[in-house]
TORPA-4810 file (N, C-alpha, C, O; in nm, 3 decimals):
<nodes>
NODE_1_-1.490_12.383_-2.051_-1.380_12.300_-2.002_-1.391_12.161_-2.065_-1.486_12.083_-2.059_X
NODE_2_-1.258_12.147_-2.133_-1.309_12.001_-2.179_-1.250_11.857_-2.131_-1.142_11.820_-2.085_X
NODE_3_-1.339_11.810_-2.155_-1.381_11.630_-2.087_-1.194_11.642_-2.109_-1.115_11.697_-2.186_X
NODE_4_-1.189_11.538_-1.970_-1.061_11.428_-2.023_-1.094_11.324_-2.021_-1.160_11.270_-1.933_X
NODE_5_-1.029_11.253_-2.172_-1.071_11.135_-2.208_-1.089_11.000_-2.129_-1.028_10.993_-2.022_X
NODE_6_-1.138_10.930_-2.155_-1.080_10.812_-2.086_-1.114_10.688_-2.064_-1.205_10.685_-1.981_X
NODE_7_-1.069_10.538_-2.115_-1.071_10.475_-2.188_-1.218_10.396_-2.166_-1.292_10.417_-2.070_X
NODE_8_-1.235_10.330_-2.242_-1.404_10.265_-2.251_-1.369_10.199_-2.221_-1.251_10.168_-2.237_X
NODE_9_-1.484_10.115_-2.135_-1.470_9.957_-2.128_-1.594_9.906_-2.159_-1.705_9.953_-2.134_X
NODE_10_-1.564_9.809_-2.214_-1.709_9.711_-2.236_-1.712_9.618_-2.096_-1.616_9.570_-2.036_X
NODE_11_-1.845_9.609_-2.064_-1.900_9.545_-1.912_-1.989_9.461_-1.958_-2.084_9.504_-2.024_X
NODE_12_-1.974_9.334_-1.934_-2.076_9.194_-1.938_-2.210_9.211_-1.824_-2.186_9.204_-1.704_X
NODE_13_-2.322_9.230_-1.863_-2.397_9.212_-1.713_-2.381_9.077_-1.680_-2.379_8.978_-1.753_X
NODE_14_-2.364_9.089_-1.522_-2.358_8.983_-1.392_-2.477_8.968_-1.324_-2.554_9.042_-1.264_X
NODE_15_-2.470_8.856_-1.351_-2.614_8.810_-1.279_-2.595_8.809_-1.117_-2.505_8.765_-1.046_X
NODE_16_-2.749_8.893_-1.077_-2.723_8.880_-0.966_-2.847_8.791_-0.862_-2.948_8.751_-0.922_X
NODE_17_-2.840_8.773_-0.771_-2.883_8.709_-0.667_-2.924_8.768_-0.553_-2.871_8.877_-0.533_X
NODE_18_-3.015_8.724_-0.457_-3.008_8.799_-0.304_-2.955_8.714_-0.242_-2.974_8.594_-0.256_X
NODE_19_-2.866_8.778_-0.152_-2.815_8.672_-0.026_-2.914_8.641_0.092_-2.985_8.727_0.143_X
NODE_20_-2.912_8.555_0.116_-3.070_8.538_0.171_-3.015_8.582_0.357_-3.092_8.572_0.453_X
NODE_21_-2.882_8.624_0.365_-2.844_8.602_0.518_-2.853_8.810_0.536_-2.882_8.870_0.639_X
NODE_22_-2.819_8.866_0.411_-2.845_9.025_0.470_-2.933_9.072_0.360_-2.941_9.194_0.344_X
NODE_23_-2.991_9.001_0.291_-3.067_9.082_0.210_-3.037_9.186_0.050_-3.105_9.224_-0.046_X
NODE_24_-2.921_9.196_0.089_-2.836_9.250_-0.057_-2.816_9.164_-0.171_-2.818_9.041_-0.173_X
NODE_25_-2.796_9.247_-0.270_-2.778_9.177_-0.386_-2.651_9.155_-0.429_-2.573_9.251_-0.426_X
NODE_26_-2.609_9.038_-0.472_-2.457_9.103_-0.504_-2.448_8.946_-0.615_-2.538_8.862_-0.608_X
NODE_27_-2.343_8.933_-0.698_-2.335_8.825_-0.762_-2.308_8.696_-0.788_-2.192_8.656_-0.789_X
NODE_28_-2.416_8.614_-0.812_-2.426_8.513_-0.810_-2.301_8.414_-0.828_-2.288_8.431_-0.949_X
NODE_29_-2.215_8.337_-0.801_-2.103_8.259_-0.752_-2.106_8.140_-0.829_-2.222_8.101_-0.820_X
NODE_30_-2.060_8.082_-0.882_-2.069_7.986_-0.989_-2.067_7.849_-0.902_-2.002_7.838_-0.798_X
NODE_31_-2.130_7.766_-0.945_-2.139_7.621_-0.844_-1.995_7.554_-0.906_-1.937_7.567_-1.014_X
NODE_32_-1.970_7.480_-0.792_-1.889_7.389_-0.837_-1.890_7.295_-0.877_-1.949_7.228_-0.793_X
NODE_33_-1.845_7.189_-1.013_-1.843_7.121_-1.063_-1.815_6.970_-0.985_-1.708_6.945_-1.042_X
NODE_34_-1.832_6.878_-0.914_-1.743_6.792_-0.878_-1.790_6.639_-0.962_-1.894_6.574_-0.965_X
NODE_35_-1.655_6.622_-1.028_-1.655_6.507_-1.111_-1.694_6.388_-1.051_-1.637_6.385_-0.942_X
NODE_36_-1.764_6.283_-1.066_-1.763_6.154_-1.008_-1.732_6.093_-1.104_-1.778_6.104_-1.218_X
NODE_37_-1.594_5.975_-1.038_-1.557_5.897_-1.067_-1.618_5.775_-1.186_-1.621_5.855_-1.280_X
NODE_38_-1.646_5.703_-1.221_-1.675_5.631_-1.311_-1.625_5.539_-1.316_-1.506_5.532_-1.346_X
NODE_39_-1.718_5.411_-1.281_-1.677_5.277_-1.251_-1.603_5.190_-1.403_-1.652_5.230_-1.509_X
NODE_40_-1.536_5.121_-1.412_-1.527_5.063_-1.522_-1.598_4.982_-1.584_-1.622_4.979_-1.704_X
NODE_41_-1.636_4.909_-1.494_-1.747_4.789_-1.625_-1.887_4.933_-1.635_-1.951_4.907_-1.738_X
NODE_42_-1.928_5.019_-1.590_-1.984_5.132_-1.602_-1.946_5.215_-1.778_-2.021_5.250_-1.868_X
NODE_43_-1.836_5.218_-1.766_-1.753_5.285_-1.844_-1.747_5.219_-1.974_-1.738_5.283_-2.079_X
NODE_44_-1.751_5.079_-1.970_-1.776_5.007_-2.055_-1.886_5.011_-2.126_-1.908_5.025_-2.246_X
NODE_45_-1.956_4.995_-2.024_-2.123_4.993_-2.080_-2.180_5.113_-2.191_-2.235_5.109_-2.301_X
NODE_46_-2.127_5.238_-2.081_-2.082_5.359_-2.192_-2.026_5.390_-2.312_-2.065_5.479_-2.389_X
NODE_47_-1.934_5.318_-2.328_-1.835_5.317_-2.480_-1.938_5.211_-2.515_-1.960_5.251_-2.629_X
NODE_48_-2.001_5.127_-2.505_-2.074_5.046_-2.610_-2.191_5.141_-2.627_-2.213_5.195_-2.735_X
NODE_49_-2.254_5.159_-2.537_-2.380_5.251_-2.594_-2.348_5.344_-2.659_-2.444_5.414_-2.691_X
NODE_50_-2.228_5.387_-2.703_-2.218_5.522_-2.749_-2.178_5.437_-2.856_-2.240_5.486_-2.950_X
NODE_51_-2.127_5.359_-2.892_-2.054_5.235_-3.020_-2.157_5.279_-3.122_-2.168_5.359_-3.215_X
NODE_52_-2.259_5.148_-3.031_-2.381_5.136_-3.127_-2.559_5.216_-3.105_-2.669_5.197_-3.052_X
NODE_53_-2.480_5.315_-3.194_-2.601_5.385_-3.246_-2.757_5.356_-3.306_-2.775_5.270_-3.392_X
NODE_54_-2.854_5.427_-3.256_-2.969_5.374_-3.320_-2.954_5.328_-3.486_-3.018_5.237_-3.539_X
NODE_55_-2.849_5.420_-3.553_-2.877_5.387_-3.697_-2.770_5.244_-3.732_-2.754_5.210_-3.849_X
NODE_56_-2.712_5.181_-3.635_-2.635_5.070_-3.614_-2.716_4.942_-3.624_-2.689_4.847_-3.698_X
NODE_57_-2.840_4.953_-3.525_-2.898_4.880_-3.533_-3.026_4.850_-3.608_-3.093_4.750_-3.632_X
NODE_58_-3.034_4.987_-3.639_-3.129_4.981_-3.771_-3.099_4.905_-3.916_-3.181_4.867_-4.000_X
NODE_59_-2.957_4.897_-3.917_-2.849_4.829_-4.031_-2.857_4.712_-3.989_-2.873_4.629_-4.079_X
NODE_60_-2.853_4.677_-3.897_-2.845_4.518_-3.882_-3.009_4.484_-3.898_-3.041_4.399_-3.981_X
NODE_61_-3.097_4.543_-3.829_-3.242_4.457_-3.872_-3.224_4.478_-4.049_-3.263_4.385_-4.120_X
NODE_62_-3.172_4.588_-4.106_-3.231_4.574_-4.257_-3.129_4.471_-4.316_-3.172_4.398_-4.405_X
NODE_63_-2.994_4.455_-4.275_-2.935_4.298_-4.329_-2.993_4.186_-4.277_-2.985_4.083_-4.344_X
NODE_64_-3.050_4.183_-4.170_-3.110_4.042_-4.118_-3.274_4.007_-4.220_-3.321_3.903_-4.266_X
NODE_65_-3.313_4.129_-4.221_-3.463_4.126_-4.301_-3.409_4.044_-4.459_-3.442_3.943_-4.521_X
NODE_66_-3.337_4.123_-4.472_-3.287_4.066_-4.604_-3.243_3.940_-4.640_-3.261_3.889_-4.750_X
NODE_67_-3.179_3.885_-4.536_-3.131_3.757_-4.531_-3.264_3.650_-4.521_-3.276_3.549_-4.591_X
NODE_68_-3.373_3.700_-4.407_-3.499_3.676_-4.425_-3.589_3.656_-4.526_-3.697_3.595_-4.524_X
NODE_69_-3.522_3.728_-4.634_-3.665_3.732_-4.748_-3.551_3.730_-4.836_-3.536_3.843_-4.883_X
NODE_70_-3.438_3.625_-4.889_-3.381_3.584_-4.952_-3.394_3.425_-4.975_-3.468_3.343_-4.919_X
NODE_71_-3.305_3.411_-5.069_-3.301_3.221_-5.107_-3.265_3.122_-4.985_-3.333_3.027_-4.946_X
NODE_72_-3.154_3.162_-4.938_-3.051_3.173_-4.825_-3.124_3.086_-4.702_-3.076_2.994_-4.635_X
NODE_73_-3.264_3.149_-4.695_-3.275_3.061_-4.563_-3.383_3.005_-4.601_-3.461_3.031_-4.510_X
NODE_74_-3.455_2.926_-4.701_-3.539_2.851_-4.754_-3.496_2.722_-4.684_-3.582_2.658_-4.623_X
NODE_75_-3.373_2.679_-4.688_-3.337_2.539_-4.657_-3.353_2.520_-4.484_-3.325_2.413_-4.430_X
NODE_76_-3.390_2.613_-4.426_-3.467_2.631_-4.291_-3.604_2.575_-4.283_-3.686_2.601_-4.370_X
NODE_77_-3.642_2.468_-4.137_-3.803_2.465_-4.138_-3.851_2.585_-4.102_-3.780_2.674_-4.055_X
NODE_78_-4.004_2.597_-4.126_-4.065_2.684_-4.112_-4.058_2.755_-3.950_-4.055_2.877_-3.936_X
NODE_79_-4.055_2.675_-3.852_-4.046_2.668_-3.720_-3.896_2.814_-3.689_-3.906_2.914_-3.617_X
NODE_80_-3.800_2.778_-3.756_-3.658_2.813_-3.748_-3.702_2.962_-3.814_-3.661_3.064_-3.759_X
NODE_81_-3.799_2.972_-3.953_-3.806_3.072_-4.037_-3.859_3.207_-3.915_-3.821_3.321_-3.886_X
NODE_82_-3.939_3.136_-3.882_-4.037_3.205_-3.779_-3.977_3.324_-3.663_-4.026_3.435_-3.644_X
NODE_83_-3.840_3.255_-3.585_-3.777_3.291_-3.531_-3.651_3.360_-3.588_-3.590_3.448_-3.528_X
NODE_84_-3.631_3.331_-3.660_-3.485_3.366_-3.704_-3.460_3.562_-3.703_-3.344_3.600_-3.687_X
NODE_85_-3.557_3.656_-3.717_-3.482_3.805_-3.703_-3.468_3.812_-3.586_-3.363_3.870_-3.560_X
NODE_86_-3.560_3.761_-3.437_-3.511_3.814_-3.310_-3.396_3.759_-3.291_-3.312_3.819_-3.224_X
NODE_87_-3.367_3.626_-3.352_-3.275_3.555_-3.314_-3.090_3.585_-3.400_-2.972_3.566_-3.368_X
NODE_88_-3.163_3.638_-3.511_-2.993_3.689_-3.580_-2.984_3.869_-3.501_-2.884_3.920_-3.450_X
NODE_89_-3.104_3.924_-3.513_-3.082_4.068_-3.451_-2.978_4.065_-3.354_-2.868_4.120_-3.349_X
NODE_90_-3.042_3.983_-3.276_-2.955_3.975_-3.141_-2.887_3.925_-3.117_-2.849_3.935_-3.000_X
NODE_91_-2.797_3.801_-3.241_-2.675_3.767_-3.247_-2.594_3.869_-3.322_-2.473_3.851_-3.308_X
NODE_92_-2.623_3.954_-3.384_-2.523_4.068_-3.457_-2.530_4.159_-3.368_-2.419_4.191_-3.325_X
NODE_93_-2.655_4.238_-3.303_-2.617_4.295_-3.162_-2.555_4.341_-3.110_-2.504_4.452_-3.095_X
NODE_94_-2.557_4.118_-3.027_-2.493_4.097_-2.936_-2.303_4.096_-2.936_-2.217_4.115_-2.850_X
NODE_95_-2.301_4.062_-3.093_-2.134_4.072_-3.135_-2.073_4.208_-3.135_-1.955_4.230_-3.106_X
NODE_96_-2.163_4.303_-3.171_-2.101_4.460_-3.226_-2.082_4.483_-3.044_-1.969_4.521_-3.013_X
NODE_97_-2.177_4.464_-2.930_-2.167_4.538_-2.840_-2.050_4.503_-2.767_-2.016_4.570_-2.670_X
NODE_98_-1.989_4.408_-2.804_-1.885_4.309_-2.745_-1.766_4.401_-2.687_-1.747_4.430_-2.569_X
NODE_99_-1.688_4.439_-2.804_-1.640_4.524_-2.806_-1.667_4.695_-2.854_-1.576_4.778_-2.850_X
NODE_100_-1.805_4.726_-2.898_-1.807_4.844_-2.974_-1.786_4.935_-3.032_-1.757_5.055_-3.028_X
NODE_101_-1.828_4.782_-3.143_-1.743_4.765_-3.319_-1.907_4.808_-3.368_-2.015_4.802_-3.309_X
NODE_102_-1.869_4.849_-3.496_-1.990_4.819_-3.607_-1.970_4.668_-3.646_-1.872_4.594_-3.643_X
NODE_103_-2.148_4.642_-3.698_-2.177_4.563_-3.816_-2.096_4.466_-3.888_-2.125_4.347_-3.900_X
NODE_104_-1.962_4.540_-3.948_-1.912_4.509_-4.058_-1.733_4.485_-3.957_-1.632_4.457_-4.022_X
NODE_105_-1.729_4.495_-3.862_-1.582_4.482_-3.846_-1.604_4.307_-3.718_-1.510_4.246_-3.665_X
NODE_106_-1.727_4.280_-3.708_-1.760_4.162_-3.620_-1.567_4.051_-3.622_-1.484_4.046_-3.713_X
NODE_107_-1.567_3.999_-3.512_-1.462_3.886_-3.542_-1.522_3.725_-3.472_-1.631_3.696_-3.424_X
NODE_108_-1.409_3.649_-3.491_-1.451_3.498_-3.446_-1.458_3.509_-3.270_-1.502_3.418_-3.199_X
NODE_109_-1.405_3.646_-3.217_-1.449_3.588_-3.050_-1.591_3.729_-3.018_-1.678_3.742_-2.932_X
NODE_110_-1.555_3.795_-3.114_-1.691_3.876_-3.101_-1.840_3.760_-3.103_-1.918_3.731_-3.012_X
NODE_111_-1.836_3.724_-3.222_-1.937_3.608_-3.244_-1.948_3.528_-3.118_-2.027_3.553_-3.027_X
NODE_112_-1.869_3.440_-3.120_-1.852_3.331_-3.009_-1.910_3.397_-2.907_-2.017_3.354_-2.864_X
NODE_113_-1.847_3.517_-2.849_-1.921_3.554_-2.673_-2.094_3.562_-2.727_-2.184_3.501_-2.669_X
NODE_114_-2.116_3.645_-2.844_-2.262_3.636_-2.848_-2.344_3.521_-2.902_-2.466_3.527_-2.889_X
NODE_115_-2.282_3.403_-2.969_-2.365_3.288_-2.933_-2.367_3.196_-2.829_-2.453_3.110_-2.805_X
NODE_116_-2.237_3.229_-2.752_-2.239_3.119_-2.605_-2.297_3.233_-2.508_-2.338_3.188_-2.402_X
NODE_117_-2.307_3.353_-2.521_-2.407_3.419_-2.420_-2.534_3.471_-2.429_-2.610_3.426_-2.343_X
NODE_118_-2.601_3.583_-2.534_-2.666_3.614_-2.515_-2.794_3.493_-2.596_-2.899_3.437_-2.564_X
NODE_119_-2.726_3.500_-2.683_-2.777_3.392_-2.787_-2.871_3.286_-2.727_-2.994_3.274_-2.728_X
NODE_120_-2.745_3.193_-2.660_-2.770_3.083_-2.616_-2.893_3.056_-2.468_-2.955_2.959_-2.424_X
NODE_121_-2.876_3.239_-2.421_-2.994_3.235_-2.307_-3.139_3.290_-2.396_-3.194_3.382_-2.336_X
NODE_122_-3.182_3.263_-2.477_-3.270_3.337_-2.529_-3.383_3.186_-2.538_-3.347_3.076_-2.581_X
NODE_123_-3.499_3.214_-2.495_-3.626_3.073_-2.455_-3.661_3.043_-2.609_-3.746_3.116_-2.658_X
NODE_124_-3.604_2.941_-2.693_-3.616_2.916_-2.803_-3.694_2.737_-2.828_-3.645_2.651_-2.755_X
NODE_125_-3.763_2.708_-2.887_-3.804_2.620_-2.883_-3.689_2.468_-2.928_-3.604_2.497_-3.013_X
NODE_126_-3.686_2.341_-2.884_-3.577_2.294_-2.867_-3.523_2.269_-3.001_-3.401_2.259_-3.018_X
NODE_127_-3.649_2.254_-3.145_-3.615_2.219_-3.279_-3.513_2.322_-3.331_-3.416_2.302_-3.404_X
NODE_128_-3.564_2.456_-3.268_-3.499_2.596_-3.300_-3.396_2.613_-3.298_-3.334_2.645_-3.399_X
NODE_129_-3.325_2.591_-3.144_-3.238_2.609_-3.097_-3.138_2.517_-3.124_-3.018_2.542_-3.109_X
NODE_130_-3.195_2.386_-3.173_-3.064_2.318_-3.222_-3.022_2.344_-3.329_-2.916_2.292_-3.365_X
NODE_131_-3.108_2.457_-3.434_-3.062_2.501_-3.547_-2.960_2.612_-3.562_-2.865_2.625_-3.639_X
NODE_132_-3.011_2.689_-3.461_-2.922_2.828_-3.427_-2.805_2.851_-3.520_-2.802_2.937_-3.609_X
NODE_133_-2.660_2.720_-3.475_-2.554_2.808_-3.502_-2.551_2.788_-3.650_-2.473_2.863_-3.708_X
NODE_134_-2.623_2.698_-3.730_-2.613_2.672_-3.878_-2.703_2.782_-3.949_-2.696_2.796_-4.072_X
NODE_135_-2.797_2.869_-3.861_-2.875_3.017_-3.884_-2.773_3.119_-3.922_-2.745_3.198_-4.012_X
NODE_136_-2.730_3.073_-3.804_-2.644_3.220_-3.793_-2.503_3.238_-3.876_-2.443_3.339_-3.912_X
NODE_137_-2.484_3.131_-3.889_-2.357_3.113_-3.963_-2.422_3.122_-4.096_-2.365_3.215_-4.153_X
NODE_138_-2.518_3.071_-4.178_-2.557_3.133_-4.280_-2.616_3.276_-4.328_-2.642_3.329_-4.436_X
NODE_139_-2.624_3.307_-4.208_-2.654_3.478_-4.205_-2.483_3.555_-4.278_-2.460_3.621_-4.379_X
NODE_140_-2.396_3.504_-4.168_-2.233_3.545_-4.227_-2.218_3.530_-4.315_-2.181_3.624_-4.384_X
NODE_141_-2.238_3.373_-4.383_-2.243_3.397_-4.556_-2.274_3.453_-4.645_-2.208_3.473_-4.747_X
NODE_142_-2.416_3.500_-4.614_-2.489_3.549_-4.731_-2.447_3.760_-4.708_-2.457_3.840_-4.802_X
NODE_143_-2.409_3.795_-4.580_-2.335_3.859_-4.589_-2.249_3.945_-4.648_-2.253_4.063_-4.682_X
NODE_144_-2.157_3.840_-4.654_-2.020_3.846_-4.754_-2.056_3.831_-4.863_-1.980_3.891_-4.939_X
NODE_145_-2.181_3.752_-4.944_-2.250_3.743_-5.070_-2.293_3.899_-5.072_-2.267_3.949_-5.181_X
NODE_146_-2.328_3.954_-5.015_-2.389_4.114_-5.055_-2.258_4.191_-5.051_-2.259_4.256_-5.155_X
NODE_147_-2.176_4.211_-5.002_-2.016_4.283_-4.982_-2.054_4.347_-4.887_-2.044_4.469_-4.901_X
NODE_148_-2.106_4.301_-4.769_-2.098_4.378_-4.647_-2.046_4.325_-4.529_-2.051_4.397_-4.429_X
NODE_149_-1.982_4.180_-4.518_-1.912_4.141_-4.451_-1.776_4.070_-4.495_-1.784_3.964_-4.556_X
NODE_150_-1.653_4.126_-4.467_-1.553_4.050_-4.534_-1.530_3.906_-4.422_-1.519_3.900_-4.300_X
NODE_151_-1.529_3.787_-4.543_-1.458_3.652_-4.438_-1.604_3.608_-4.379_-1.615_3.520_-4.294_X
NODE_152_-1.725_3.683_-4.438_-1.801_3.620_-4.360_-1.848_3.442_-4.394_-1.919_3.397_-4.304_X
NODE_153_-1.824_3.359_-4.488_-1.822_3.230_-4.475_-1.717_3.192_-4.406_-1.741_3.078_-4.367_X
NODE_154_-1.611_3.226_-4.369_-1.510_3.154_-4.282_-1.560_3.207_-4.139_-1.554_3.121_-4.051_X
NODE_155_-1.594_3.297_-4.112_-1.676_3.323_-3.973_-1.784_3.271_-3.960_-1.816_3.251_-3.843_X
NODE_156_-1.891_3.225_-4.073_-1.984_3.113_-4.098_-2.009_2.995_-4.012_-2.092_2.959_-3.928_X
NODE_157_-1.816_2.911_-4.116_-1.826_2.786_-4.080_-1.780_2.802_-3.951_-1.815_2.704_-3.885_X
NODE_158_-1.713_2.886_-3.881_-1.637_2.873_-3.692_-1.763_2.868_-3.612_-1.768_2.796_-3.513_X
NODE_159_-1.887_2.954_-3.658_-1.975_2.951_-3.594_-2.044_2.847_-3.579_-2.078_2.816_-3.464_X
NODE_160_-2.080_2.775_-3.678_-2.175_2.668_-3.727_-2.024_2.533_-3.662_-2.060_2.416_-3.648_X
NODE_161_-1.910_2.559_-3.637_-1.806_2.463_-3.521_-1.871_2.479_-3.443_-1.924_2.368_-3.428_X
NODE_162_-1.933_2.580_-3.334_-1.968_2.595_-3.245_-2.091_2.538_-3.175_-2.137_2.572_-3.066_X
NODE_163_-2.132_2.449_-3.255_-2.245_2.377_-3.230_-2.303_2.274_-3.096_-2.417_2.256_-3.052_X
NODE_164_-2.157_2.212_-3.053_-2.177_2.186_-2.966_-2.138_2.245_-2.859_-2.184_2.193_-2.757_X
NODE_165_-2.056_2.353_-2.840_-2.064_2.459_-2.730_-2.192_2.547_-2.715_-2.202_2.611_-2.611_X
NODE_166_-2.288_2.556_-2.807_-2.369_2.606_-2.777_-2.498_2.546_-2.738_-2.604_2.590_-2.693_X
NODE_167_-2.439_2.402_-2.780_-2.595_2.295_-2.714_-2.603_2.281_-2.533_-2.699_2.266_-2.456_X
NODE_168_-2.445_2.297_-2.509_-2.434_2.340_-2.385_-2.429_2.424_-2.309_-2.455_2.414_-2.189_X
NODE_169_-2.388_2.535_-2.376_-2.438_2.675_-2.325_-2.612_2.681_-2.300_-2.666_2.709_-2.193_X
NODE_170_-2.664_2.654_-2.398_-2.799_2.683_-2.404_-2.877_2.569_-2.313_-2.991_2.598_-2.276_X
NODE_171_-2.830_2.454_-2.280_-2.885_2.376_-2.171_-2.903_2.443_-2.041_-3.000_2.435_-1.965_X
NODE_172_-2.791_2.512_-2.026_-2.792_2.552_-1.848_-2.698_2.489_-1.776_-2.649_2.543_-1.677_X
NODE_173_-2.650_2.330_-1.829_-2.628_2.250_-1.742_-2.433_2.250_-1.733_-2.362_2.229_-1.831_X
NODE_174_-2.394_2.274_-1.622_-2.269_2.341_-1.591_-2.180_2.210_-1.602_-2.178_2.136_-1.504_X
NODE_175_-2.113_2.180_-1.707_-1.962_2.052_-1.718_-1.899_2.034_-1.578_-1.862_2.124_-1.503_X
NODE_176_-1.891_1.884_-1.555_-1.829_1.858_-1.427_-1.701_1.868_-1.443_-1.657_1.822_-1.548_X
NODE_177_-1.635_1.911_-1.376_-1.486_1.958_-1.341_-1.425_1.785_-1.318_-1.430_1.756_-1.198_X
NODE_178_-1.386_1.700_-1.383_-1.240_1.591_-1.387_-1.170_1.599_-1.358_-1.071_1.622_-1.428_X
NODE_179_-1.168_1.588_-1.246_-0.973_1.555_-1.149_-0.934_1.460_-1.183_-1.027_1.379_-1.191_X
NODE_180_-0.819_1.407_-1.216_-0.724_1.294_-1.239_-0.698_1.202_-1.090_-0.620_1.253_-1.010_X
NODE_181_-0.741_1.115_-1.065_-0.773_1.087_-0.969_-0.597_1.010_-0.945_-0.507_1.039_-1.023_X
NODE_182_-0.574_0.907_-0.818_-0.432_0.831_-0.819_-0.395_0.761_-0.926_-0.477_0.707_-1.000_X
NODE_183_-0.270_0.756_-0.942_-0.255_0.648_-1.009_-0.224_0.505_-0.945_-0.158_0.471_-0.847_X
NODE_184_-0.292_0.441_-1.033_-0.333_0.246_-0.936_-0.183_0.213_-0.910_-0.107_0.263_-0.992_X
NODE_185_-0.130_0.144_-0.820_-0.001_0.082_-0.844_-0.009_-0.077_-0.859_-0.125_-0.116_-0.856_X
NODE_186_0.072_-0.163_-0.872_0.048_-0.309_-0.924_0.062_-0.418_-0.810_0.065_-0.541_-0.820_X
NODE_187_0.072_-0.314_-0.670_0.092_-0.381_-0.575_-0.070_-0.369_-0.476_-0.094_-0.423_-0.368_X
NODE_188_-0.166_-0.275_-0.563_-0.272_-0.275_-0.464_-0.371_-0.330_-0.482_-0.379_-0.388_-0.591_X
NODE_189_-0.469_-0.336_-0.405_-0.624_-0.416_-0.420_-0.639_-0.377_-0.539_-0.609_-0.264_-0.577_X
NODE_190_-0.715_-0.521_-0.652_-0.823_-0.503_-0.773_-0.894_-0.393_-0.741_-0.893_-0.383_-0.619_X
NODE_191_-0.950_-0.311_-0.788_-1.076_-0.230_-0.807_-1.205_-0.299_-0.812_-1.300_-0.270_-0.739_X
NODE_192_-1.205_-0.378_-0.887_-1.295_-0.492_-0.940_-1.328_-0.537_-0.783_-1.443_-0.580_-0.783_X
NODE_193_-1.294_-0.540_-0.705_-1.320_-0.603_-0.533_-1.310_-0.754_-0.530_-1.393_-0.807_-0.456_X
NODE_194_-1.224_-0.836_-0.596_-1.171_-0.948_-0.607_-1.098_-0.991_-0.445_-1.114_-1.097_-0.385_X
NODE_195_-1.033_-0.894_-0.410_-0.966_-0.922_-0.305_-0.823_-0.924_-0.307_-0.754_-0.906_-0.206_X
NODE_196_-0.763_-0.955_-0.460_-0.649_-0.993_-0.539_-0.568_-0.869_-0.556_-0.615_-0.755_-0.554_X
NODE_197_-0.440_-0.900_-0.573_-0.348_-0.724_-0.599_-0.376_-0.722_-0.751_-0.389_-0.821_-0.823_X
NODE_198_-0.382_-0.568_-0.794_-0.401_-0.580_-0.927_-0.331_-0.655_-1.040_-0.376_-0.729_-1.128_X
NODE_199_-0.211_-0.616_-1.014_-0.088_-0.716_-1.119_-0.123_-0.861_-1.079_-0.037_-0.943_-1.110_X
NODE_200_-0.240_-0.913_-1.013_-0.252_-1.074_-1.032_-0.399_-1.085_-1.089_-0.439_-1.199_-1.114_X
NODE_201_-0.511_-0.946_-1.119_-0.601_-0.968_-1.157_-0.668_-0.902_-1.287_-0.727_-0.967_-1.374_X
NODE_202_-0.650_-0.767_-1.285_-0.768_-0.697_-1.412_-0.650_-0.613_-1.473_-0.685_-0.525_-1.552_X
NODE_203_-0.475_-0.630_-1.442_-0.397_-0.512_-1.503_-0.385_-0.530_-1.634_-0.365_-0.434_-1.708_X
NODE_204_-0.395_-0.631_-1.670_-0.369_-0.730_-1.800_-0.496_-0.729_-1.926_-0.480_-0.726_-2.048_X
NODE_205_-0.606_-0.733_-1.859_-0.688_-0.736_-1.922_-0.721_-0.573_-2.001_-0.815_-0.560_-2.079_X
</nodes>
């Protein structure tokens, strides 16, 4: 008598499990996934770490080394020489992580946040630190001298502007807020404490 046919199937083995409540086996149930949310400055932090790659920053120590053991920063004291890779590392860094850019696409507010922030908090000795932005801005130059930064002397000199925003950044010491105080009228007491209305004492002078 012959077979009736009938169709094959191919069968995946299923993993199985014991149920621990009767003892049978039966198959294992897939867990559920549940997404958590993701904060934004979180999220941020994420797209930069993922930006800049170990071999990102391996590029920047070998342009900073270089800039190091070039002509370029001879006109530096020795004091400044000393410091200068922790101190450019972590101003190129600090610019790529800004937005997370490479190396080579840095801009004038990329820079800026990383010399008025990270830069400027870094325990540098005071000869050092007043050298900083004329460091770093010659780092941009010599840069653009190798063809690996375009514009980097005009991002140079903005930086090396920045000189006195960063003497104050790097102080600590927080600018007092100037209110415009009244304006005097010509009918009131001197200031001066004369006793006299102003329009008869110091308006003139």
């Amino acid at each position: 008598m012959a077979r009736s046919s009938s169709p094959e199937y191919s069968v995946s083995p299923v993993r199985e499990s014991t149920d621990s409540r009767c003892g049978l086996r039966c198959p294992r149930k897939k867990q559920s996934i549940r997404a958590e949310a993701i904060k934004p400055d979180r999220f941020a932090m994420l797209e930069s770490w993922i930006a800049m790659q170990p071999y990102d920053v391996q590029r920047i120590e070998n342009w900073v080394g270089d800039f190091c053991s070039s002509d370029a920063i001879r006109p530096f004291p020795p004091a400044v020489r000393e410091h200068s890779p922790a101190v450019l590392v972590r101003f190129l860094v600090a610019a790529c992580e800004e937005r997370g850019i490479e190396p080579g696409d840095v801009e004038e507010s990329d820079l800026k946040a990383a010399l008025l922030g990270p830069v400027a908090k870094l325990n540098l000795p005071s000869p050092v630190k007043s050298k900083v932005p004329a460091l770093c801005g010659a780092l941009l130059g010599h840069l653009e001298s190798e063809g690996r930064l375009s514009g980097g002397r005009m991002l140079g000199a903005y930086v090396r502007a920045l000189n006195e925003a960063f003497e104050e950044a790097a102080s600590g010491k927080i600018k007092p807020i100037v209110r415009p105080g009244s304006r005097l009228n010509r009918n009131d007491p001197c200031p001066c404490g004369s006793g006299k209305k102003y329009k008869k004492c110091c308006m003139n002078e």
